[in-house]
DRENFI-771874 format. One record per residue (C-alpha): residue in three letters; z, y, x. Coordinates in nm, 4 decimals. Layout:
<sites>
    aa         c3         c2         c1
   ala          Z          Y          X
...
</sites>
This chain:
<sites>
    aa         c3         c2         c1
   unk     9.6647     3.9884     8.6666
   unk     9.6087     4.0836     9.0006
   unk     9.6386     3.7336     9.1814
   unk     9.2699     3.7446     9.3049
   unk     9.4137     4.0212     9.5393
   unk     9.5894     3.9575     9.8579
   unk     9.9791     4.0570     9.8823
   unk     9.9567     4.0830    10.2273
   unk    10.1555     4.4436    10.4008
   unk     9.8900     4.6562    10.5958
   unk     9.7765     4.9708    10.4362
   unk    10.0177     5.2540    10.5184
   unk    10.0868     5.5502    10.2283
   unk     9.7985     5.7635    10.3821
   unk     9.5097     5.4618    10.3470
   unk     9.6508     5.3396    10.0210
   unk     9.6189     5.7047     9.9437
   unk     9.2280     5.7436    10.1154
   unk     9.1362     5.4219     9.9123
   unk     9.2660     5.5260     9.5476
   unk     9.2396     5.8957     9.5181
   unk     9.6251     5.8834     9.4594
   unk     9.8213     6.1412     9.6584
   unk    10.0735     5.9959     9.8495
   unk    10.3701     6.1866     9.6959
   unk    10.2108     6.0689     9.3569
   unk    10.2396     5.7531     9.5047
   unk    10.5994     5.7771     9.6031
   unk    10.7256     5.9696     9.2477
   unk    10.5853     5.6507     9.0878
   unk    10.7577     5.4123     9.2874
   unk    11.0128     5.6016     9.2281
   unk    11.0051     5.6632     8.8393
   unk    10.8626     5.3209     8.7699
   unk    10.8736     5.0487     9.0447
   unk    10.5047     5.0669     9.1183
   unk    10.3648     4.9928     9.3418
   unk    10.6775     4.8475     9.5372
   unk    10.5614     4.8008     9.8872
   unk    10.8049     4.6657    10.1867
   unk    10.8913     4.8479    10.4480
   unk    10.8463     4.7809    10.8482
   unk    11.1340     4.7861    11.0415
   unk    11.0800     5.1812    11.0684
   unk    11.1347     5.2454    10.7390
   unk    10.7413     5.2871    10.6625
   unk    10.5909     5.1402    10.3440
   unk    10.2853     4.9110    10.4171
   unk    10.0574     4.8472    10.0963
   unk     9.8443     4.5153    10.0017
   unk     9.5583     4.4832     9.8742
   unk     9.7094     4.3943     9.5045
   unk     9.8564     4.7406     9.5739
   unk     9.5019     4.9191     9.6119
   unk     9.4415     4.7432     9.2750
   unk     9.6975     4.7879     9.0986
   unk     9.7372     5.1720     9.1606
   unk     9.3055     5.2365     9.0866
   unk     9.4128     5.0119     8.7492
   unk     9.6715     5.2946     8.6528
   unk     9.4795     5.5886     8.7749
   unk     9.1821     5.4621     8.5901
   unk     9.4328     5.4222     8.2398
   unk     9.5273     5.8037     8.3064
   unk     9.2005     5.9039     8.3237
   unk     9.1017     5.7483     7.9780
   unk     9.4195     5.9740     7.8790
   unk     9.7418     5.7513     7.8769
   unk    10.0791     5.9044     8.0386
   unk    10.1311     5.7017     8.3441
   unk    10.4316     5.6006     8.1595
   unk    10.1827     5.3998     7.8850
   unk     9.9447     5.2914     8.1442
   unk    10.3322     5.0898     8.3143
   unk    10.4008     4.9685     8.0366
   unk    10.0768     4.7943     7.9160
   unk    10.0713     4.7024     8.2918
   unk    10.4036     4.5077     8.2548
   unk    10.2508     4.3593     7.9329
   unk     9.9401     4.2311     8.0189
   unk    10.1275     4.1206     8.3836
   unk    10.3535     3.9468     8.1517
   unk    10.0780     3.7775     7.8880
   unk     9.8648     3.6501     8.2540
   unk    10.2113     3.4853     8.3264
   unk    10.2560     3.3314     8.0070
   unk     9.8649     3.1811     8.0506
   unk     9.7372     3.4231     7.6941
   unk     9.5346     3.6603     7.8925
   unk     9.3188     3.7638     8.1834
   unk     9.2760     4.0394     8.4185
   unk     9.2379     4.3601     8.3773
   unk     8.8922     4.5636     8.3421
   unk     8.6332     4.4601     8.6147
   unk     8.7893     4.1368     8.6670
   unk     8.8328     4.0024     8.3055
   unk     8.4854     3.8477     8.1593
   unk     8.2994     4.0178     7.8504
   unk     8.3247     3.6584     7.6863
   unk     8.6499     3.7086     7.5025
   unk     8.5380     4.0586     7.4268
   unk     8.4642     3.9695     7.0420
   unk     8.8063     3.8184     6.9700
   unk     8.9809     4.1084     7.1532
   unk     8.8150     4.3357     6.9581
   unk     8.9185     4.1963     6.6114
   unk     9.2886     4.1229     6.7145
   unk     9.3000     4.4732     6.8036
   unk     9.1014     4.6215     6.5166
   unk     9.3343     4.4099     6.2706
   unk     9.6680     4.5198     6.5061
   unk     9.5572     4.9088     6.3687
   unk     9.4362     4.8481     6.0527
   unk     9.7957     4.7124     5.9863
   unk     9.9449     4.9560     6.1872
   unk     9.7701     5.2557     6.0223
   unk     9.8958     5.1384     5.7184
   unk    10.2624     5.1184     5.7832
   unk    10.2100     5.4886     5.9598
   unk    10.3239     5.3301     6.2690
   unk    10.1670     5.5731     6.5733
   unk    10.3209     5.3833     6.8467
   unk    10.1594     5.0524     6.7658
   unk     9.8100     5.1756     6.7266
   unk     9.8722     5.4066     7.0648
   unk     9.9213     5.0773     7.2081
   unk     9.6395     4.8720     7.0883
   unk     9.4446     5.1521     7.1999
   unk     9.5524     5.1818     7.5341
   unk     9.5165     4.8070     7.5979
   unk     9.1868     4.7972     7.4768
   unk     9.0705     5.1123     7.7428
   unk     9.2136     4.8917     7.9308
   unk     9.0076     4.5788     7.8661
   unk     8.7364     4.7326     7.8059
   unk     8.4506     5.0365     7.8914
   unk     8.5655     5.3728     7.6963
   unk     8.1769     5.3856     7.5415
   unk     8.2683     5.0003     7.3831
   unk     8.5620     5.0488     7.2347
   unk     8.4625     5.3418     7.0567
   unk     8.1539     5.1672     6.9490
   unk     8.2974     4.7956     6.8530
   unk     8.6587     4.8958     6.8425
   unk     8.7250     5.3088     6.6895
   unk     8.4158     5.2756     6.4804
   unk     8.4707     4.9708     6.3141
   unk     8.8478     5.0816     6.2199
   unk     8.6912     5.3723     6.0482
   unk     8.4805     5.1860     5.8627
   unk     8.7090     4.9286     5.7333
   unk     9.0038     5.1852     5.6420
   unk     8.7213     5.3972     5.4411
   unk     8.6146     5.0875     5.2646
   unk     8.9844     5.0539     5.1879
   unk     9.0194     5.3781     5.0916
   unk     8.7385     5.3640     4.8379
   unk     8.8673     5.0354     4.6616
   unk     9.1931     5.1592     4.6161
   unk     9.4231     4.9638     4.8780
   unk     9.4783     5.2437     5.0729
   unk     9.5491     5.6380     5.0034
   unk     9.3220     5.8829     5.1971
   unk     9.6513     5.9857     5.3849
   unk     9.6444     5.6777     5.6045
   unk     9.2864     5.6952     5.6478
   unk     9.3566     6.0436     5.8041
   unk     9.6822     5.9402     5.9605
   unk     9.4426     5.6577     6.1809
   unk     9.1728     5.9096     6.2534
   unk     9.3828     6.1789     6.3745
   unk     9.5458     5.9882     6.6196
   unk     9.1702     5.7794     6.7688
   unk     9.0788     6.1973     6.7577
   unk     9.3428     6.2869     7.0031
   unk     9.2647     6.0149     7.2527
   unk     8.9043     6.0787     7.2071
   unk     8.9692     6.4614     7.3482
   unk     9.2113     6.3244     7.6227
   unk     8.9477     6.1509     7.7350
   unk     8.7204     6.4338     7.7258
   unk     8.9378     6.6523     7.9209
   unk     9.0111     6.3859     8.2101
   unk     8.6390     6.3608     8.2066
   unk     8.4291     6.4035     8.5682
   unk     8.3285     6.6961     8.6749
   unk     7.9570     6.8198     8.5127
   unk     7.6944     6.6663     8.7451
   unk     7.4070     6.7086     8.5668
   unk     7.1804     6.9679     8.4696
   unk     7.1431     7.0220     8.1142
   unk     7.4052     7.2721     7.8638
   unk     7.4883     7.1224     7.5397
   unk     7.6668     7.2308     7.2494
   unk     7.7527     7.0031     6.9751
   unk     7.9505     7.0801     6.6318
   unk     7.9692     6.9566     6.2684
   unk     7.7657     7.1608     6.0152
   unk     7.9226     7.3458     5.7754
   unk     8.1154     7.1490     5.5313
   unk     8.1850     6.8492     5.7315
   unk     8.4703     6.7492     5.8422
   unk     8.4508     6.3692     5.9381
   unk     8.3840     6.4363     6.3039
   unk     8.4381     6.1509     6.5079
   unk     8.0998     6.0322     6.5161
   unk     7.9729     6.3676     6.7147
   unk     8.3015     6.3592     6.8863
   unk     8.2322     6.0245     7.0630
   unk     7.8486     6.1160     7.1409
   unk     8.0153     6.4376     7.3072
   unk     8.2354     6.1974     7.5018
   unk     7.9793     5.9624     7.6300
   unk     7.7546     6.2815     7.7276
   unk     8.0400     6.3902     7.9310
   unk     8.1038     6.0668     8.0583
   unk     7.7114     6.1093     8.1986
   unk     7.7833     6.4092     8.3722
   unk     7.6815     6.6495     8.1198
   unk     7.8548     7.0117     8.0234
   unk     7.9196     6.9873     7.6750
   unk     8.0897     7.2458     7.4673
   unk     8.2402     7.0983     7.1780
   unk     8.2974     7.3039     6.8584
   unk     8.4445     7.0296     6.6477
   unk     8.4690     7.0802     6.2360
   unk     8.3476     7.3004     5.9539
   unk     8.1399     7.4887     6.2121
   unk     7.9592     7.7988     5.9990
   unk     7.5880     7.9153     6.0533
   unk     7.6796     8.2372     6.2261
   unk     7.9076     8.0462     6.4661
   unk     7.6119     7.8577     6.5883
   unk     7.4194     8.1631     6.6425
   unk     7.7039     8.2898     6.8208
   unk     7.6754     8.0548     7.0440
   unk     7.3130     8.0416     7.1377
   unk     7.3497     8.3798     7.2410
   unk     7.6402     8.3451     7.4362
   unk     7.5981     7.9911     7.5597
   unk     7.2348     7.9641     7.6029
   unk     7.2825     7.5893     7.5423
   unk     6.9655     7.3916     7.6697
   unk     7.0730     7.1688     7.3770
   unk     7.2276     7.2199     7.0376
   unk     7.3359     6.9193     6.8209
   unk     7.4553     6.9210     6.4942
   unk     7.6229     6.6472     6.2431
   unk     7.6709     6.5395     5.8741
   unk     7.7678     6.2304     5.7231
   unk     7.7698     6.3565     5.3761
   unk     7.4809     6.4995     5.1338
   unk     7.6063     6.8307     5.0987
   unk     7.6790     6.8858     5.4717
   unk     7.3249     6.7670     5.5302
   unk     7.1864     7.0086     5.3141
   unk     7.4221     7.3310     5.4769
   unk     7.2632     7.1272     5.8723
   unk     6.9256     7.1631     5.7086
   unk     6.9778     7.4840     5.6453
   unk     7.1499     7.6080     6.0227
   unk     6.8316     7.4740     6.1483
   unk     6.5873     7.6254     5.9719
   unk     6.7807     7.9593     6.0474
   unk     6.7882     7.8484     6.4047
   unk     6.4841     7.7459     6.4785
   unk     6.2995     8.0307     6.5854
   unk     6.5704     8.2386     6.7790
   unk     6.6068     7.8795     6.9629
   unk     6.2598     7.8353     7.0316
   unk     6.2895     8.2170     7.1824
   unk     6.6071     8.0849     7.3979
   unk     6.4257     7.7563     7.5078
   unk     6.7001     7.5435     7.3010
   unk     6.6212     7.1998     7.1831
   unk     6.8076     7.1794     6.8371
   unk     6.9041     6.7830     6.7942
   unk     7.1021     6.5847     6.4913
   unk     7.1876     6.3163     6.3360
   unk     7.5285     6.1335     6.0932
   unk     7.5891     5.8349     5.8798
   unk     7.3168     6.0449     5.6135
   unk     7.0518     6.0223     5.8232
   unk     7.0949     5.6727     5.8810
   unk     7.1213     5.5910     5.5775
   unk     6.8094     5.8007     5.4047
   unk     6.5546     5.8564     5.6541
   unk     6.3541     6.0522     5.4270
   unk     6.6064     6.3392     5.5026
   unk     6.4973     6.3359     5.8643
   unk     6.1365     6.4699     5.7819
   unk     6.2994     6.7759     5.6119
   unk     6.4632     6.9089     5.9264
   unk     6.3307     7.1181     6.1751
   unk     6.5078     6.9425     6.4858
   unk     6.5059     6.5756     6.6850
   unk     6.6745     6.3215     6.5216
   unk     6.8881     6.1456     6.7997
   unk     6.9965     5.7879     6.6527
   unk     7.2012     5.5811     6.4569
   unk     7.5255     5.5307     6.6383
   unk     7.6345     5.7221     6.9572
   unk     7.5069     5.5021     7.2206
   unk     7.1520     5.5224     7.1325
   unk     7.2475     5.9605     7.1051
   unk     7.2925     5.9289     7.4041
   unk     7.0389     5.7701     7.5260
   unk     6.8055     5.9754     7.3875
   unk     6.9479     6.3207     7.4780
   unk     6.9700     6.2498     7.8334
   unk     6.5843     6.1408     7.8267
   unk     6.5641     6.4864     7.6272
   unk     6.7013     6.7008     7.8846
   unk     6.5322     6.5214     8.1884
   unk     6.2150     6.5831     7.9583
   unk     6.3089     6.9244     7.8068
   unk     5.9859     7.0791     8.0289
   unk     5.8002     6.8678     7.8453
   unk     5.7035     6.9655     7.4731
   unk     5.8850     6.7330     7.2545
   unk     5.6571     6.5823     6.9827
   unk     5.8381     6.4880     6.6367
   unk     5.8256     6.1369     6.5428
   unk     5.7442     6.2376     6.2200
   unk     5.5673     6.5487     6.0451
   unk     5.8244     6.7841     5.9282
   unk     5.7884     6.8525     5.5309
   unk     5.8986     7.2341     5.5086
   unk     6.1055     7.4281     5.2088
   unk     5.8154     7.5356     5.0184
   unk     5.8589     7.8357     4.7102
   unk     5.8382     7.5871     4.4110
   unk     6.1326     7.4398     4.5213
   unk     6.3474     7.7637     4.6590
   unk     6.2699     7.9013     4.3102
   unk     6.4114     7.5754     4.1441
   unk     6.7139     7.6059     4.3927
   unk     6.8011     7.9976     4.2441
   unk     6.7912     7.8575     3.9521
   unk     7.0065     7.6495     3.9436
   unk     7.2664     7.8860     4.1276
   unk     7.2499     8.1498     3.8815
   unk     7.3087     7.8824     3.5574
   unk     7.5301     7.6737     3.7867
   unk     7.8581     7.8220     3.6664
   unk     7.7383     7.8206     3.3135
   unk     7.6436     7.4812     3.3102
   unk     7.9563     7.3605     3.4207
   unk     8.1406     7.5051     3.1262
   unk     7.9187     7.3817     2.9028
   unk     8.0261     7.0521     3.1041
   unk     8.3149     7.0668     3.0715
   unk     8.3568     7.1507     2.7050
   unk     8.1404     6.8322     2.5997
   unk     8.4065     6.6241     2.7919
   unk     8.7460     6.8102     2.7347
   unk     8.8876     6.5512     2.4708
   unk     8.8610     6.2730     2.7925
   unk     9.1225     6.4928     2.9615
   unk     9.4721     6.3905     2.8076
   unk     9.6661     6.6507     3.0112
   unk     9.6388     6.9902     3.2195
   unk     9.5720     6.8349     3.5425
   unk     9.2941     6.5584     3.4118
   unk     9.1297     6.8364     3.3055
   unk     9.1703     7.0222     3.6704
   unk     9.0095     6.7228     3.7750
   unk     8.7290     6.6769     3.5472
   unk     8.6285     7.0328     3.5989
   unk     8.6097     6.9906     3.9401
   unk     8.4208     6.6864     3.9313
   unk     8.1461     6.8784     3.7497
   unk     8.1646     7.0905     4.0243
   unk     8.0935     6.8193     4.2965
   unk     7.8469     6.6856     4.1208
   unk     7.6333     7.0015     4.0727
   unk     7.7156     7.0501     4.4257
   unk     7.5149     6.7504     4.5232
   unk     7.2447     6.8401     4.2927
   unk     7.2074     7.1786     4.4782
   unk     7.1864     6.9357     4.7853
   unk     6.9327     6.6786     4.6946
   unk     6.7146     6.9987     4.5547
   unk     6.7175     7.1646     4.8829
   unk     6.5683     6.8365     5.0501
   unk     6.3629     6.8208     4.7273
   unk     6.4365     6.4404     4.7333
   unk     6.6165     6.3412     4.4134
   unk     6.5776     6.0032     4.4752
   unk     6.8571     6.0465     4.6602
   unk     7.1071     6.1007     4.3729
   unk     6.9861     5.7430     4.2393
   unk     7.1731     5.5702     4.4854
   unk     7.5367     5.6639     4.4446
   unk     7.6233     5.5316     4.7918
   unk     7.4645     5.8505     4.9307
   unk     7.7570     6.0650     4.7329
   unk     8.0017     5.8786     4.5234
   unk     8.2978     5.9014     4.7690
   unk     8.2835     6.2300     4.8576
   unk     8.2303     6.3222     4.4658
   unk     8.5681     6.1374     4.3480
   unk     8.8443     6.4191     4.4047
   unk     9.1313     6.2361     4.6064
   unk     9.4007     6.0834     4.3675
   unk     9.1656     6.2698     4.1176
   unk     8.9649     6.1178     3.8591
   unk     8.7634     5.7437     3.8122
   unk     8.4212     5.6220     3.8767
   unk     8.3980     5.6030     3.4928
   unk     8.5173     5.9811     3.4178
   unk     8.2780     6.0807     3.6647
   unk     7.9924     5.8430     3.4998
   unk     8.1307     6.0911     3.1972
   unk     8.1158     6.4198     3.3950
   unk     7.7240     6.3144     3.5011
   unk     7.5966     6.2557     3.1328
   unk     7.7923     6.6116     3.0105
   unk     7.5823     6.7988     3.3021
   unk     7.2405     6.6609     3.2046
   unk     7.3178     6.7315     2.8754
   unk     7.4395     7.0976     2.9319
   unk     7.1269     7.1314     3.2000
   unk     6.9332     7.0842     2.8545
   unk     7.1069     7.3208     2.6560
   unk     7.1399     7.5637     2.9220
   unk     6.8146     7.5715     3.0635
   unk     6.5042     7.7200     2.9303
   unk     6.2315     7.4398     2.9397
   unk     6.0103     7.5546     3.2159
   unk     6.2995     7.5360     3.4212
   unk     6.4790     7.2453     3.3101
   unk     6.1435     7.0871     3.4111
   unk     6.1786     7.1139     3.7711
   unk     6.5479     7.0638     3.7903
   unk     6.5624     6.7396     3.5069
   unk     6.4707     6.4541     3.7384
   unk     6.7903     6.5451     3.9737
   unk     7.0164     6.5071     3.7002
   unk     6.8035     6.1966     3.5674
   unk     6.8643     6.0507     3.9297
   unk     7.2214     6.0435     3.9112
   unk     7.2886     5.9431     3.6036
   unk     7.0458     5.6513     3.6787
   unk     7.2755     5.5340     3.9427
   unk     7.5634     5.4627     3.7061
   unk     7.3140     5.2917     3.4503
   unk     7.2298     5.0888     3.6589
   unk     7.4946     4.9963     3.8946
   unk     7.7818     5.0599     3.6319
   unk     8.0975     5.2099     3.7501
   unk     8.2280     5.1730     4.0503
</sites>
């Protein structure tokens, strides 16, 4: 690994230790514990270092820092040192070429995948640590973490998987993602951010990496994590006096409770002199949403976040111009939205009476009646955008709809037809007017697509 690197004896403990960062009794407790470095000793007794030594101890301190034990960061050291012997691999990071870099990624994304689901923790702690390793922490969250995510959710969704080892994988790619954040350098930029999920989400490794790569920048971020309620954010613009608040969703119904934060944000932020920012999978994928919200819409994946929020705070003096005209909650629409809360409850009993002879037992019944639930849940949703085009394409909701080992694409097709219908009965017809197309909208979407 290291052969570029001369093997020569002529650092002593205290340059080794000027060069690295290391402390030399670090340096001695490894050699110790673990064999590394090994360094000869003069005559004297004195250890004298090479410059393979200088390498190979910033190679482990720089593993620690992207949060393995120093007992990991030996052993993937031994492994790779073995693999270079063996003629399968390259150096290290720095020294190997970005070439390779697409065929490391899969091997490793298919070595977790297949890890994840035989719940085997040790094997994906390892892939991970070689590839933070191999590669800069920003890209392997970007063509590594991500793309795991992605491929156990699609997994998930077409029944090869259970949502437990979906979960099982994410936890774990969570808890290295705050290791890193805690062994990240020291704020050196101006610029207070804090960053959570709106209320109702809880897929939050999306705004988890973008706070890691802010760090990374030198940024202070405060990181709330999940579920984060309205009056928790407001909390925290009075106590924090963030220069920067950024908020994610990745579902519909999340987006609607971030739409809402921010619209009962955005004046005591504009008091503070707080930029409110956002963005999720949602957003990407319906871009009409972004008009809705009174904030900056940051990017599609955390990299370009990034990107864009450092140019944000270097700017903030500057008045920030939306990219696109914001379309505000007007009355029509909150009066459609009361609506429909007060004859929510109603119309899902009606619901679920028109489809009780589909539920052959107790608990398919538990399930039905919660999937009329869901489903009026992302009508609420759509209405508070006052987009239902939205419901038309069941990609937008679908997923998070379908209770987990709960009911089928089918039943739920079932579940959408029995709320329209109830809407009807339900409603009286000036109302049902401005509330019909959402239900239209999603039963369109199994018209025309057909179950799942």
């Amino acid at each position: 690994m290291f052969e570029n690197h001369s093997d020569e004896p002529i650092y002593n403990v205290k340059a080794i230790s000027r060069q690295t960062g290391v402390a030399a009794a670090t340096l001695r407790a490894w050699e110790r514990r673990y064999g590394v470095p090994s360094p000869p000793r003069t005559d004297s007794g004195y250890r004298l270092y090479s410059a393979r030594d200088v390498a190979i101890v910033r190679w482990l301190k720089l593993q620690i820092e992207n949060g393995m034990s120093i007992s990991q960061a030996v052993h993937l050291l031994r492994s790779l040192e073995a693999q270079s012997a063996d003629g399968q691999a390259a150096g290290p990071a720095g020294e190997r070429g970005q070439s390779d870099a697409p065929s490391s990624y899969q091997r490793l994304h298919d070595e977790i995948v297949a890890a994840a689901i035989e719940f085997d923790e040790g094997r994906i702690e390892y892939a991970l640590g070689e590839a933070f390793s191999l590669f800069p922490v920003e890209d392997v969250c970007l063509n590594l973490i991500q793309r795991v995510l992605v491929t156990l959710g699609d997994k998930w969704h077409v029944g090869e998987i259970n949502v437990g080892v979906e979960h099982f994988a994410t936890n774990i790619m969570r808890r290295r993602l705050l290791a890193l954040m805690a062994a990240s350098p020291p704020v050196s930029r101006e610029g207070r951010i804090v960053s959570g999920c709106a209320p109702g989400e809880y897929h939050e490794l999306g705004i988890l990496m973008l706070s890691l790569f802010l760090r990374r920048r030198g940024h202070e971020v405060i990181y709330l994590g999940q579920n984060i309620a309205a009056m928790r954010f407001q909390e925290m613009l009075s106590k924090a006096r963030p220069d920067l608040l950024l908020l994610s969703a990745s579902g519909l119904v999340a987006a609607a409770n971030l739409l809402e934060v921010a619209e009962e944000l955005s004046l005591h932020s504009a008091q503070l002199g707080t930029l409110i920012a956002f963005g999720g999978r949602i957003f990407n994928r319906v871009p009409e949403l972004r008009r809705h919200v009174p904030g900056i819409y940051v990017g599609e994946d955390a990299q370009a976040a990034t990107n864009r929020i450092v140019r944000l705070l270097a700017d903030k003096a500057v008045e920030v111009v939306p990219e696109v005209s914001r379309i505000p909650t007007g009355a029509e629409r909150l009066e459609a939205l009361a609506t429909l809360r007060r004859h929510g409850p109603e119309i899902v009993a009606v619901a679920t009476r028109l489809i009780q002879h589909h539920a052959e037992d107790a608990l398919a019944h538990r399930h039905l009646l919660q999937a009329n639930e869901n489903l009026l849940q992302f009508v609420d949703a759509a209405l508070r955008f006052g987009e239902p085009s939205i419901l038309g394409d069941r990609a937008n909701w679908l997923w998070d709809a379908l209770p987990p080992d709960g009911i089928t694409s089918l039943q739920l097709q079932r579940s959408a037809q029995a709320l329209a219908e109830a809407a009807e009965s339900v409603l009286p017809s000036s109302q049902l007017a401005q509330l019909q197309p959402y239900f239209q909208e999603m039963q369109s979407a199994f018209i025309q697509h057909g179950p799942a």
